[in-house]
C-alpha positions as CSV (number, residue, x, y, z in Angstrom):
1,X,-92.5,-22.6,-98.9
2,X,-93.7,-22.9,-95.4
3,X,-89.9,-22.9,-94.3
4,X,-89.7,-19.1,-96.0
5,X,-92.8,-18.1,-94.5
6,X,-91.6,-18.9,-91.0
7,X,-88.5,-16.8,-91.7
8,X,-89.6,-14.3,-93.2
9,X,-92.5,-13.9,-90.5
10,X,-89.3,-14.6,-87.5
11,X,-86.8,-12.1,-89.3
12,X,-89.5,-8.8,-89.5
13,X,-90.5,-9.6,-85.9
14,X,-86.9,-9.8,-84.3
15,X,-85.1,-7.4,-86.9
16,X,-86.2,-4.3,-86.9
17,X,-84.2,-2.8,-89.6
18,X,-85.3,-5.5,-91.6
19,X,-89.5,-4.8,-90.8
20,X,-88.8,-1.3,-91.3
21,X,-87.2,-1.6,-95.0
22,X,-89.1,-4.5,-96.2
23,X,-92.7,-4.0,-94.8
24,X,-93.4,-1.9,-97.3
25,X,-93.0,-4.1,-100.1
26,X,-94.6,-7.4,-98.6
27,X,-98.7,-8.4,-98.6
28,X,-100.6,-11.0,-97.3
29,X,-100.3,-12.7,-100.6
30,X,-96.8,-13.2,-100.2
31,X,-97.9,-16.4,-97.5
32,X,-99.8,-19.8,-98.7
33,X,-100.5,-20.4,-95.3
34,X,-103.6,-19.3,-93.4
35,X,-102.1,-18.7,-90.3
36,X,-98.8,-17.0,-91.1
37,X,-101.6,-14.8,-93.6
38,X,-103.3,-14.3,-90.5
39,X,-99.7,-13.5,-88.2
40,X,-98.4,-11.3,-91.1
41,X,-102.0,-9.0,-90.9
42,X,-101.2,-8.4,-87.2
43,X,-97.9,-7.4,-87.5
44,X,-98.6,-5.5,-90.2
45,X,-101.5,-3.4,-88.7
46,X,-99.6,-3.0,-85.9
47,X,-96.3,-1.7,-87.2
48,X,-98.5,0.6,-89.5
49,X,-100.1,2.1,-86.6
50,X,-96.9,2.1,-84.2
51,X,-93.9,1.9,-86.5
52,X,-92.5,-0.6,-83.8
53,X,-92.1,-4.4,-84.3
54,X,-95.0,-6.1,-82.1
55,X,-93.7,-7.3,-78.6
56,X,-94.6,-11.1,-78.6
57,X,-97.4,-10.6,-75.2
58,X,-99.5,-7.7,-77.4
59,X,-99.0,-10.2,-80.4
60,X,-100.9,-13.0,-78.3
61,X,-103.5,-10.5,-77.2
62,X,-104.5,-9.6,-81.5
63,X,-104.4,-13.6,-82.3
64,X,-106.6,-14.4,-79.5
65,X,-109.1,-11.6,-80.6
66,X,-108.9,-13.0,-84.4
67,X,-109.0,-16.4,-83.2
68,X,-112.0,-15.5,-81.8
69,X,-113.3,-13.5,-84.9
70,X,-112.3,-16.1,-87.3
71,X,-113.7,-19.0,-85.1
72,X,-111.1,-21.2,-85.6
73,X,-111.6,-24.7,-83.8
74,X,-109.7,-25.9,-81.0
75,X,-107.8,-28.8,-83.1
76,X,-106.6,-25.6,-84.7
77,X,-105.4,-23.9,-81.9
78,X,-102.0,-26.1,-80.7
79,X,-101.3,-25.9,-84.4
80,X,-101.4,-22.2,-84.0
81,X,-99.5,-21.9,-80.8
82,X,-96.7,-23.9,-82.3
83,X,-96.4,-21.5,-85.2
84,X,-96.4,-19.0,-82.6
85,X,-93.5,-20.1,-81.1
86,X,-91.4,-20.8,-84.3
87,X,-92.3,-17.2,-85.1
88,X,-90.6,-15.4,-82.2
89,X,-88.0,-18.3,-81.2
């Protein structure tokens, strides 16, 4: 599941056709994991206030804000940036 999260997550930031049929139809629930739950939220805010996919550097700057917010640890946080990466590679 994790495998379609990460492609699903990849394929609305780097096909914007794609974000801007399907957005619409996808929540939060549609992700087991916390973090993609937590990825999906930004993008989604974001493309619902812009109707633009999220460039990767303003991406960075909403997860470090809800890093902050949700207080992860820092054993958390290479986790993160390697989902990050996945994400937008």
């Amino acid at each position: 599941m994790a495998q379609f999260e990460k492609l699903l997550l990849s394929a609305l930031i780097n096909d914007k056709q794609f974000l801007k049929e399907t957005i619409g139809y996808i929540d939060e629930e549609t992700f087991n994991n916390q973090y993609y739950k937590y990825f999906y939220n930004i993008l989604n805010t974001y493309y619902n206030k812009n109707y633009v996919a999220i460039p990767f550097d303003i991406f960075k700057w909403y997860l470090q804000k809800t890093i902050h917010i949700q207080q992860f640890s820092k054993e958390e946080l290479p986790i993160i940036s390697g989902l990050v990466v996945d994400i937008f590679n």
